[in-house]
C-alpha positions as CSV (number, residue, x, y, z in Angstrom):
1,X,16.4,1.4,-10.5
2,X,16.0,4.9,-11.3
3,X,16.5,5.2,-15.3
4,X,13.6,5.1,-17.6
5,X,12.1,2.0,-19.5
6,X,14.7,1.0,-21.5
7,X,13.4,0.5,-25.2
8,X,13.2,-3.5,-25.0
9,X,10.6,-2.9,-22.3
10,X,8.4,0.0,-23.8
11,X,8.1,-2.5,-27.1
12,X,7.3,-5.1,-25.2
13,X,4.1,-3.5,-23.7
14,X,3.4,-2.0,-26.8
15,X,3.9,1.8,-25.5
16,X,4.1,5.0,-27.8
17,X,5.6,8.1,-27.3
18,X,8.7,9.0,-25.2
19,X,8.1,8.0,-21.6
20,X,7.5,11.0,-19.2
21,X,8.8,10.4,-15.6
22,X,5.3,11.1,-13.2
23,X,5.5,12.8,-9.6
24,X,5.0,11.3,-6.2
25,X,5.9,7.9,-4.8
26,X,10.0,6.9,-5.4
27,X,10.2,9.1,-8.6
28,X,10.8,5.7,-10.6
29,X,7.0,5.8,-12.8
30,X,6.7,6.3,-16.2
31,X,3.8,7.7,-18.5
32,X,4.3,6.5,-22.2
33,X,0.9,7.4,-24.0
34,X,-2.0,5.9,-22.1
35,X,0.6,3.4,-20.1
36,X,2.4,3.4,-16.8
37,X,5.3,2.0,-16.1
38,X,7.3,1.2,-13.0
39,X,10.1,-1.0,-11.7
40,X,9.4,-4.8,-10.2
41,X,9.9,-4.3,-6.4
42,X,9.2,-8.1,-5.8
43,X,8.2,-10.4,-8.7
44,X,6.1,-13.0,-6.9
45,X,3.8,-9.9,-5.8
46,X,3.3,-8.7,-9.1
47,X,1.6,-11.5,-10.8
48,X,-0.3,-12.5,-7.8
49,X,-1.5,-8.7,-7.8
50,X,-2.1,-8.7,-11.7
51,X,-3.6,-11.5,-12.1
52,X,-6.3,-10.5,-9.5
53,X,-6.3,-6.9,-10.2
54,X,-7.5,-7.8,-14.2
55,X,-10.6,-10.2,-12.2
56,X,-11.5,-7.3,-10.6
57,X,-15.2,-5.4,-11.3
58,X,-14.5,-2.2,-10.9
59,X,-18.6,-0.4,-9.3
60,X,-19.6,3.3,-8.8
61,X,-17.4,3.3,-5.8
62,X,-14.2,2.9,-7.4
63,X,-11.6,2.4,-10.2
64,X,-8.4,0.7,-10.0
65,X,-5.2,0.8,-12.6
66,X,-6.1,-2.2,-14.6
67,X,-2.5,-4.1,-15.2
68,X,-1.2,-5.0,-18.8
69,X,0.7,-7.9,-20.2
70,X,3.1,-7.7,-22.5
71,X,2.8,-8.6,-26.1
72,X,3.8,-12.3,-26.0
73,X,1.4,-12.6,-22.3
74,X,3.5,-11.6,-19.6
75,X,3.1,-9.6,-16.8
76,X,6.8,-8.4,-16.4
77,X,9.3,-6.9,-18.7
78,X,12.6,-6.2,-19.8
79,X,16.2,-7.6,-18.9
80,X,16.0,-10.9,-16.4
81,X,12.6,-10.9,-17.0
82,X,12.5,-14.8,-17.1
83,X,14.5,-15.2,-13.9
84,X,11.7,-12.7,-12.7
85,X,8.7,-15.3,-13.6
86,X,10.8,-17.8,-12.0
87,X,11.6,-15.8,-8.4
88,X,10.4,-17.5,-5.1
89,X,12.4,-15.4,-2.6
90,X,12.0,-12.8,-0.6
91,X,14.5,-10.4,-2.7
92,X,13.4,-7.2,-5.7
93,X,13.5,-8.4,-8.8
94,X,14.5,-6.9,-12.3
95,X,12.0,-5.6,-14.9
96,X,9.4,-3.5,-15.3
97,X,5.5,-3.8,-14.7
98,X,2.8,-2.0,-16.4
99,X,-1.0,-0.6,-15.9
100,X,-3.5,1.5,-18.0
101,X,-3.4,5.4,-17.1
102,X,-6.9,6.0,-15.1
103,X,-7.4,9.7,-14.6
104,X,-7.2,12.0,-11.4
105,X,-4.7,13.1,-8.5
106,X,-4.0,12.1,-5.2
107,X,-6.0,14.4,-2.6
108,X,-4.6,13.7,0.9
109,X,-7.2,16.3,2.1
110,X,-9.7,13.7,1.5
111,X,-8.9,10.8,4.2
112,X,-12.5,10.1,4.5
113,X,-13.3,9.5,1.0
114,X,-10.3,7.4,0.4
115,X,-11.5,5.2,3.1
116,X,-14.9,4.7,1.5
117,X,-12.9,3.7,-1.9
118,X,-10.8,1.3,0.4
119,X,-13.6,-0.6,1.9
120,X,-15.4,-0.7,-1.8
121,X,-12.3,-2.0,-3.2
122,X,-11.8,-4.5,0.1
123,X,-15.6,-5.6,-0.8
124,X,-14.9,-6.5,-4.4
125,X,-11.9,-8.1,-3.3
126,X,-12.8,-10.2,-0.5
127,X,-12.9,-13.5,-1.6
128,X,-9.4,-13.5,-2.9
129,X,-7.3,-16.6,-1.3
130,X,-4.0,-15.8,0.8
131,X,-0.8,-15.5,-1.4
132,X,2.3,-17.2,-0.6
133,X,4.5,-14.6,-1.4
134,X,3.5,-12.9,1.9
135,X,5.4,-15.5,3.5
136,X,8.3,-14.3,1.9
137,X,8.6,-10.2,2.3
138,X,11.2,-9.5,4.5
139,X,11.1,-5.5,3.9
140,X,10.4,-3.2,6.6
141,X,6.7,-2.6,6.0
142,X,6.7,-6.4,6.3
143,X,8.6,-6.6,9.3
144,X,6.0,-3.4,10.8
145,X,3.1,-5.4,9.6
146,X,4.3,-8.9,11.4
147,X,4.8,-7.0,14.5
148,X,1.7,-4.8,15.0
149,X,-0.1,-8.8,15.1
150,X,2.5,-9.8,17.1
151,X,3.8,-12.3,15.2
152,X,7.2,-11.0,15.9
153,X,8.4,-10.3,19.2
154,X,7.9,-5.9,20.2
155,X,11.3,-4.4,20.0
156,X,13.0,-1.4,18.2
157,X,15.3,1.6,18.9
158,X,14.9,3.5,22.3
159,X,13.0,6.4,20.2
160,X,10.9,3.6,19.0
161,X,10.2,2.7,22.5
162,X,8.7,5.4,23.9
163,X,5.6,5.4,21.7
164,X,5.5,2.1,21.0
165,X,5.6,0.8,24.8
166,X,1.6,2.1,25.6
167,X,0.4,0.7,22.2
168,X,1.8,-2.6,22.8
169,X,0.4,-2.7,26.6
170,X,-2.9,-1.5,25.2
171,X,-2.7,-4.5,23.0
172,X,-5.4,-6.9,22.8
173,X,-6.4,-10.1,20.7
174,X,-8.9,-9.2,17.9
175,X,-11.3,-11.7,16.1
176,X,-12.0,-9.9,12.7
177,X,-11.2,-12.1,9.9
178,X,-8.4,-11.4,7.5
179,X,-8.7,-10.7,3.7
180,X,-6.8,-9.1,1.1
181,X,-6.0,-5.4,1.5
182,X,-4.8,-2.5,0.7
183,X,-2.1,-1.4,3.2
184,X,-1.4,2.1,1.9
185,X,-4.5,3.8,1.0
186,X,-3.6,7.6,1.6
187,X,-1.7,9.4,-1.5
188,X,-2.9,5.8,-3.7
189,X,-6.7,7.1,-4.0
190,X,-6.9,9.4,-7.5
191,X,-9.8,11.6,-7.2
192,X,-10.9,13.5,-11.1
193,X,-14.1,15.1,-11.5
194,X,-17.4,13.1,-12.3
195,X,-15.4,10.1,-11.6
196,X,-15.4,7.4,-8.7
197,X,-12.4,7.2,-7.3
198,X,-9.7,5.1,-8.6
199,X,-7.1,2.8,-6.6
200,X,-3.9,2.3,-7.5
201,X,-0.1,1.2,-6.6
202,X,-2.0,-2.1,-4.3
203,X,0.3,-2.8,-1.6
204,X,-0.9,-6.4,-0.5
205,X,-1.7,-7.6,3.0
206,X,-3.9,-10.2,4.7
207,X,-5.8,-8.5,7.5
208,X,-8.7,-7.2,8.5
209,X,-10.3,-4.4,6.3
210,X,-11.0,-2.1,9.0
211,X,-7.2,-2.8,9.6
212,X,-6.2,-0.7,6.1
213,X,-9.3,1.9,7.3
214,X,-7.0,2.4,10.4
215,X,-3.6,2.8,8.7
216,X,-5.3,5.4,6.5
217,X,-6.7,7.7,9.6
218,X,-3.3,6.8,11.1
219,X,-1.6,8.7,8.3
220,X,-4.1,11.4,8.4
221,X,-2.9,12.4,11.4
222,X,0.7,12.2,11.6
223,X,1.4,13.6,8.4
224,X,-1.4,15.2,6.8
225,X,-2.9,17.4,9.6
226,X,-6.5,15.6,10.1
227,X,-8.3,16.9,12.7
228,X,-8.6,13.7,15.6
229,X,-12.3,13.9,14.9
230,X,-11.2,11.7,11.9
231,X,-10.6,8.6,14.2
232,X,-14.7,8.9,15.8
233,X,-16.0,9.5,12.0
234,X,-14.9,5.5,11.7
235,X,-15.7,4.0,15.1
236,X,-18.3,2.0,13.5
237,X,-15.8,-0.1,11.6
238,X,-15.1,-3.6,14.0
239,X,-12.6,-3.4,16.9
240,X,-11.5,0.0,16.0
241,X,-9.0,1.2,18.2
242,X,-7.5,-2.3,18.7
243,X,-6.8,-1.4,14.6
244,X,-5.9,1.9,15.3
245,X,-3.5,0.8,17.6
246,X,-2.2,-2.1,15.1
247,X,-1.7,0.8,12.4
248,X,0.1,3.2,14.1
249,X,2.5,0.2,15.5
250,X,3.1,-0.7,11.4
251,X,4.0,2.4,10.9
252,X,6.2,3.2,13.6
253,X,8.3,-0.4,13.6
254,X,8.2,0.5,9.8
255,X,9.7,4.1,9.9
256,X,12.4,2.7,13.0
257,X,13.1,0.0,10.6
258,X,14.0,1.4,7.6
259,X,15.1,5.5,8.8
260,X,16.7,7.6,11.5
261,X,14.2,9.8,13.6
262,X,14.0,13.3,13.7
263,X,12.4,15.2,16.2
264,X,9.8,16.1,14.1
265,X,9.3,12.7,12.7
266,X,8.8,11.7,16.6
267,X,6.4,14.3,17.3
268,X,4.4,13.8,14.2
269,X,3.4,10.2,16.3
270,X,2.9,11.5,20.0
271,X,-0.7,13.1,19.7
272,X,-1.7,10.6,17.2
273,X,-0.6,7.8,19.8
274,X,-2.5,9.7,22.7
275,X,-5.5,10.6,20.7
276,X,-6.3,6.8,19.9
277,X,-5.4,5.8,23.3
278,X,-8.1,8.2,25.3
């Protein structure tokens, strides 16, 4: 889905204004006055992620994108939007979702204060219950995710391999508890002036909060040229490099999964993957 709200949809949440298309992310959100807009990846997600998202007390630590129903109480709109409430599987969805604009940009410069937000947000969070629709994601951030706990057997492509093979034998059980989190912290962490920082676009998982820390130095370092001193700067956070080493295999099953490598794209992981293994 890459056209704007339709009209149908903007009505339905109330919106004014013609909808501007914002930067970043898949190109496919919308700004109509004071309201975002973006498509339904997967419907069961959501509502499980509105519905806990408008609980949420927001503190001087953070903000978040407070979701908004439609007119008549939903949290999806637009065409299929009742075969969306009704969705079970593990397949996108038609319609269109909506949050209140909070101000700021993402700062990718800023690892360590999107971090702090993370574990603010994971705090306020943390006695969530597990959703269902977990069970159901078969995308290839789920498929990274399942794998980095090993709860699906290692494999991949033979690029894959080669830096996966020392973070799978380095491998070792963990005993953190699991919680709701946010999976993909870095370039979803508005910063604005005089404000906390605000959290937005809430991928869902159930792991350990140091877990989403990791992911966030992980991306630091591949693809926004932290400097490895990044990874000691958290070592207080519990079992660290057995997360570190769960993060960077989610994202490399994830990328081997769902692209091609480039030889850049490979060498963007090598000193990350020797740098949490020394």
């Amino acid at each position: 889905m890459n056209k704007q709200p339709p009209a149908d949809v903007l009505a339905a949440f109330g919106c004014a204004g013609v909808p501007v298309r914002l930067e970043g992310g898949k190109g496919e959100t919308w700004r109509a006055g004071d309201i975002v807009l973006k498509p339904v990846e997967f419907a069961p997600e959501t509502r499980w992620r509105a519905e806990a998202l408008a609980e949420v007390a927001e503190s001087a630590e953070f903000r978040i994108a407070r979701p908004l129903r439609t007119l008549d109480g939903e949290w999806i709109a637009g065409n299929g939007a009742s075969a969306v409430r009704n969705s079970s599987g593990g397949h996108p969805s038609p319609g269109w979702e909506a949050s209140l604009l909070v101000s700021g940009r993402p700062d990718t410069s800023r690892p360590d204060d999107a971090i702090r937000a993370g574990i603010a947000f994971h705090e306020a969070i943390a006695r969530l219950p597990r959703p269902d629709f977990l069970d159901f994601r078969t995308d290839p951030w789920a498929v990274g995710d399942r794998m980095a706990w090993g709860e699906l057997p290692p494999e991949g492509s033979a690029t894959a391999r080669d830096l996966l093979r020392p973070l799978f034998e380095a491998r070792r059980p963990v005993e953190s508890a699991a919680q709701a989190v946010h999976g993909d912290l870095p370039g979803n962490v508005l910063f604005a002036p005089g404000e906390p920082p605000a959290v937005i676009d809430w991928a869902v998982y159930w792991r350990p909060p140091a877990w989403a820390a990791a992911v966030a130095v992980a991306d630091a370092l591949c693809w926004y040229d932290a400097d490895p001193s990044l990874i000691g700067r958290w070592a207080q956070l519990p079992e660290w490099q057995q997360m570190l080493i769960r993060a960077l295999i989610y994202r490399i099953v994830t990328h081997d999964v769902a692209e091609h490598w480039t030889p850049a794209q490979f060498a963007a992981y090598q000193p990350a993957v020797a740098a949490v293994l020394s």
